[in-house]
C-alpha positions as CSV (number, residue, x, y, z in Angstrom):
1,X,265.2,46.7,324.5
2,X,263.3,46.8,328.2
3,X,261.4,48.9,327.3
4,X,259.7,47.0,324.3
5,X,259.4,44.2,326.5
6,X,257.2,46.3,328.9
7,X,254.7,47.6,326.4
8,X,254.6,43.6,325.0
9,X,253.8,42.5,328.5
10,X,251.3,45.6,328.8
11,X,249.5,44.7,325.6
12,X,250.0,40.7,326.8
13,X,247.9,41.7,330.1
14,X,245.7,44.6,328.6
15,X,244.6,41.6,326.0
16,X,243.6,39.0,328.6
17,X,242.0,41.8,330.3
18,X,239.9,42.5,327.7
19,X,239.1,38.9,326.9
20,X,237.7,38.5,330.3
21,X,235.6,41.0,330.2
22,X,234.6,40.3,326.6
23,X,231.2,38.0,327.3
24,X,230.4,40.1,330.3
25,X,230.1,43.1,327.5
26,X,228.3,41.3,325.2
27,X,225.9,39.7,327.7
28,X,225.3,43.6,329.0
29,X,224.8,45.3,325.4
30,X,222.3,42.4,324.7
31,X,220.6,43.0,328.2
32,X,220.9,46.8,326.6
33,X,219.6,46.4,323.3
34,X,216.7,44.5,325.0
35,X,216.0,47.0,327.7
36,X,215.9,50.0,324.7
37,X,213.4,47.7,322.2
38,X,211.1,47.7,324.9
39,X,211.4,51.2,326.5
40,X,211.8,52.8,322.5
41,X,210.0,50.3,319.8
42,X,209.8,53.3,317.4
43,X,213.5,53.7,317.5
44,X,214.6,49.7,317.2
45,X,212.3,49.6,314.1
46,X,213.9,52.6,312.3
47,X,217.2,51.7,313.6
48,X,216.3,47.8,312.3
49,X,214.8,49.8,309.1
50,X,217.9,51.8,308.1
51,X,220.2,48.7,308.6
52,X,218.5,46.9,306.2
53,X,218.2,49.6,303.8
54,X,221.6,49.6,304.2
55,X,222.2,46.2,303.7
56,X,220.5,45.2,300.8
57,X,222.2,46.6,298.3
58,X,224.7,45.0,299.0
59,X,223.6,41.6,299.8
60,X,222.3,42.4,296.3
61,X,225.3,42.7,294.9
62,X,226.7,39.3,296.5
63,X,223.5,37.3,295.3
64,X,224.0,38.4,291.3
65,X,226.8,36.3,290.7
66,X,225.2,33.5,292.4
67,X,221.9,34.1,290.2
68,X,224.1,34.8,287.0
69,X,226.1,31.3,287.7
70,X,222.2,29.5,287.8
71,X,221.1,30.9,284.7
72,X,224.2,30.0,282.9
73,X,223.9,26.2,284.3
74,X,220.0,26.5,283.2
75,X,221.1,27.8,279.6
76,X,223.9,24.9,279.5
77,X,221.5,22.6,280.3
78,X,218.6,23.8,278.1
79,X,221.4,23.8,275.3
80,X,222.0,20.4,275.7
81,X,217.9,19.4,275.8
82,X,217.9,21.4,272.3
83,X,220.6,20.0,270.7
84,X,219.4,16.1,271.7
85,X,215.8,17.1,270.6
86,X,217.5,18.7,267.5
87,X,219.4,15.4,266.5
88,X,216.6,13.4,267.5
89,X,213.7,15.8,264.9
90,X,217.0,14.7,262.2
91,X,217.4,11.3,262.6
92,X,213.0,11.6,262.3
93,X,213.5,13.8,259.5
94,X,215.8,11.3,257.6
95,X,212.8,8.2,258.5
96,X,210.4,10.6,256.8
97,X,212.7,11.1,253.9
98,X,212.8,7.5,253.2
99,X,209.1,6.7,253.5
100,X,208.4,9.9,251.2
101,X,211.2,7.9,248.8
102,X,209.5,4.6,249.1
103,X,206.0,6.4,248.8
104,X,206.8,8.4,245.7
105,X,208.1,4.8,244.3
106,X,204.8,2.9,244.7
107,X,202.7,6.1,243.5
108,X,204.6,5.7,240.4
109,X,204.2,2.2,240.2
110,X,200.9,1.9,241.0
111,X,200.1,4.6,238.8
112,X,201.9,2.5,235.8
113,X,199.9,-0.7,236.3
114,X,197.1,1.2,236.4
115,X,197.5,2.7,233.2
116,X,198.7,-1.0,231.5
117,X,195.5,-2.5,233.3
118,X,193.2,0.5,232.4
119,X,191.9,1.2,235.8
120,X,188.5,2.4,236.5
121,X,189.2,4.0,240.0
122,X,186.0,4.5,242.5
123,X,184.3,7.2,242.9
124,X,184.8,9.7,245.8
125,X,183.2,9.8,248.9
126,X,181.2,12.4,250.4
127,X,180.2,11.8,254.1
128,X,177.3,13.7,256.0
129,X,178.3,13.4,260.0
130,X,175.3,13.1,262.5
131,X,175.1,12.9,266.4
132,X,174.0,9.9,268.1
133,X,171.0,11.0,270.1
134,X,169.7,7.5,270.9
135,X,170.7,3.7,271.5
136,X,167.3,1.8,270.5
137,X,169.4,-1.4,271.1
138,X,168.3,-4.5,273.3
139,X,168.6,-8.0,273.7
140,X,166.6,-8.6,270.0
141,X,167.9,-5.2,267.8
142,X,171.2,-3.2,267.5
143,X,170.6,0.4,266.1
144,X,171.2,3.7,266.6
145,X,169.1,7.1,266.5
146,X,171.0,9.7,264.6
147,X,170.2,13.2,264.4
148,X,170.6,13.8,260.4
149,X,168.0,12.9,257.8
150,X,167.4,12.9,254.1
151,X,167.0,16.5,254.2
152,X,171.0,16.4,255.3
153,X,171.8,13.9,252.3
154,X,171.7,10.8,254.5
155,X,170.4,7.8,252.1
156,X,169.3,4.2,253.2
157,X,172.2,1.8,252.5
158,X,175.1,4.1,253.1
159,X,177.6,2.9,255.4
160,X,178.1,4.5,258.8
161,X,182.0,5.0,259.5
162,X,183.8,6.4,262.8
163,X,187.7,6.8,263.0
164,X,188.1,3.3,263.8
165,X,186.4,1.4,261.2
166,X,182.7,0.3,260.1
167,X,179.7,0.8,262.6
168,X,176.5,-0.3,260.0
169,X,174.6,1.1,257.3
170,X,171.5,3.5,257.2
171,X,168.3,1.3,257.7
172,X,166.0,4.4,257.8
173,X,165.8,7.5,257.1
174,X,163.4,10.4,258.1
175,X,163.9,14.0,257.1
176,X,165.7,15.1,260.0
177,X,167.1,11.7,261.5
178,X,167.8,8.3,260.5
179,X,168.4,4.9,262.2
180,X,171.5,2.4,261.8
181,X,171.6,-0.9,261.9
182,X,174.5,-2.2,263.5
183,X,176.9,-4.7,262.5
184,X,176.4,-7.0,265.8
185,X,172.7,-6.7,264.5
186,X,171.3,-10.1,263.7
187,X,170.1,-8.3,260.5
188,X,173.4,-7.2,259.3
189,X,174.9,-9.5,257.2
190,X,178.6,-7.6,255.5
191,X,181.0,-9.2,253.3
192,X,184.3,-9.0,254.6
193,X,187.7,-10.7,254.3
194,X,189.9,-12.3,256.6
195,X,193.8,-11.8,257.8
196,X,196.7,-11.6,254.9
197,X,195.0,-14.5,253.0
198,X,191.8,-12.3,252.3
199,X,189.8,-15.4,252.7
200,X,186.5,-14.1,252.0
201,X,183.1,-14.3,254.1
202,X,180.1,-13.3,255.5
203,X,179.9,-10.9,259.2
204,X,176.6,-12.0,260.5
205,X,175.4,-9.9,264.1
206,X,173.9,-11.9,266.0
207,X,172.4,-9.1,268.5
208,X,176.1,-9.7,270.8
209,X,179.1,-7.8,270.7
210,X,181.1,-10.6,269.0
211,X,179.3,-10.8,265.7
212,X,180.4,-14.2,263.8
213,X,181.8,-15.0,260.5
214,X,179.8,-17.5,258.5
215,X,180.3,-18.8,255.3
216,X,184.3,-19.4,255.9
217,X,186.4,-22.2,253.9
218,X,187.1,-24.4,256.8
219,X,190.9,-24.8,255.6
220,X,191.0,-21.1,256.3
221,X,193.8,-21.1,258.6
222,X,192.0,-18.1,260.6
223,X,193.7,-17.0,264.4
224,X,192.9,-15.0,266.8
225,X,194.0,-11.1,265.8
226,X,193.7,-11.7,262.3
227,X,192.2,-8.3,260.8
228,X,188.7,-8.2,259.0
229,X,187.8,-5.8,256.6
230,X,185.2,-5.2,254.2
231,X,186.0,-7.2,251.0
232,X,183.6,-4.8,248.4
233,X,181.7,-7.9,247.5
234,X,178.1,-7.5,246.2
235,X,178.6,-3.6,246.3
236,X,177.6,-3.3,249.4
237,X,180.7,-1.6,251.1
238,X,183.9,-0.5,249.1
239,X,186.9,-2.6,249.5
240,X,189.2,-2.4,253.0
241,X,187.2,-0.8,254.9
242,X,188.5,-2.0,259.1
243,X,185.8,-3.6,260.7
244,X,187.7,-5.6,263.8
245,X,190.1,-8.5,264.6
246,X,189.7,-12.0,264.9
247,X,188.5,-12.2,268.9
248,X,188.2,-15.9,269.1
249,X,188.2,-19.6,267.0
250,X,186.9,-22.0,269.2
251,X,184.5,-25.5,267.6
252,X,184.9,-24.0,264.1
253,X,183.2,-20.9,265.0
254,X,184.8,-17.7,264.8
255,X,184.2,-14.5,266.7
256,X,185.2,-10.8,265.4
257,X,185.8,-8.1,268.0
258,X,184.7,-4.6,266.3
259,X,186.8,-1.8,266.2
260,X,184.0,0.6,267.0
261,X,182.0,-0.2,270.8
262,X,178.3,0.9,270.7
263,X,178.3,2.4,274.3
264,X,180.8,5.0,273.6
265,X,179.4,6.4,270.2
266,X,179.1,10.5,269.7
267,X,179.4,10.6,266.0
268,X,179.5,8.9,263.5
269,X,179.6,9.9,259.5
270,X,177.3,8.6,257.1
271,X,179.3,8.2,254.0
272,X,178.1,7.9,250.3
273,X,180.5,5.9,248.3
274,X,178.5,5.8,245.1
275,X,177.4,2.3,245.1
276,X,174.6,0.7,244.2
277,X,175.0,-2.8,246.1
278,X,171.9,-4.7,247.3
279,X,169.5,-2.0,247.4
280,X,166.2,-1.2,245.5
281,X,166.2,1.4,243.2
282,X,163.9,3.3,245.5
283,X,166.4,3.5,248.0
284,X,169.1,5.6,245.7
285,X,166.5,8.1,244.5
């Protein structure tokens, strides 16, 4: 029983030995490890080398289930994204299905009173589109230069269409260009109708960029943002094609904003409707 007691109370003072001496050791292999990069850089490196060799393997091996856990939270995730985009393209899917429904319904229909009122539909339209190579507008004249003539089909009298709605009708033509006269012309004069009424009257340029509507019932009932479209009247221009909104009522005088803005026009589409209108017979040869 003593004798345990003495080797405890060795190993007791052989410990705090030890723990004395501990930072003094440390601070003297650092001193050492300094001392032996300096006097042996060619060892340190290949000693530094071959511990990292050694190493990474294994810090490999720690860092996989760390990079497995991220692309599982990444795959969660992008299964959620897919299944909310995929229940989102349904409920789409199920709008589309109705509006085919509801399409399909006033096909039929339409097609039925056609038939009952023996419809004559219009022709089809073929459209040549041309470049805009030149504004020849000012303060008295609102045309355009295109690059497409009656060589490329381009008649006088056809109307001259963008995405948005009307721009004018072919004044002139040349063999290999043509010039349009706008609607904000104060030569242009187009039979349109106004807002869900369909009051009828005349667009009339008057070389601004809010052409006016003349010739309007004054009980019209016409507001601002009302739409304006061609009303097929005289032959001119088919029916419903856009030409702008109502920009302003103000004295009895009311001001269209076009669809289409004259500065930023690339090109435009001549388009041959198959009417006669207002023109000579010259015109249509």
């Amino acid at each position: 029983m003593k004798q345990s007691t003495v080797a405890l109370n060795r190993l007791g003072a052989l410990k705090g030995v030890m723990q004395r001496f501990a930072l003094l050791a440390l601070v003297g292999a650092s001193f050492a490890l300094m001392l032996l990069g300096k006097a042996d850089t060619v060892l340190v490196e290949r000693v530094r080398t071959t511990v990292a060799d050694s190493v990474a393997p294994v810090l490999d091996v720690l860092s996989r289930p760390a990079a497995s856990l991220a692309a599982g939270v990444e795959a969660v995730r992008g299964l959620t994204d897919l299944y909310e985009e995929n229940q989102r393209l349904l409920e789409e899917n199920q709008r589309l299905l109705r509006w085919q429904m509801v399409a399909r319904k006033l096909e039929a229909e339409n097609e039925a009173l056609r038939s009952l009122q023996n419809f004559r539909p219009e022709p089809g339209a073929s459209f040549v589109s041309a470049r805009v190579v030149a504004d020849t507008g000012g303060a008295f004249a609102h045309s355009l230069l295109v690059l497409g003539g009656s060589s490329d089909g381009i008649r006088k009298g056809q109307a001259v269409m963008t995405g948005e709605g009307v721009v004018g009708r072919v004044a002139e033509t040349g063999l290999r260009t043509s010039r349009v006269l706008l609607i904000t012309d104060i030569n242009s004069r187009i039979p349109v109708m106004v807002g869900e009424g369909r009051q009828r009257a005349i667009l009339a340029g008057e070389n601004t960029d809010r052409p006016r509507l003349i010739y309007l019932p004054a009980n019209a009932g016409v507001v601002p943002g009302d739409l304006v479209a061609t009303s097929g009247a005289a032959g001119a221009f088919p029916q419903g094609l856009p030409v702008g909104v109502v920009a302003s009522v103000e004295d009895g005088v009311v001001r269209v904003a076009p669809y289409v803005q004259r500065d930023r026009l690339e090109i435009v589409q001549a388009v041959d409707y198959g009417l006669n209108g207002i023109l000579p017979g010259e015109a249509l040869e």
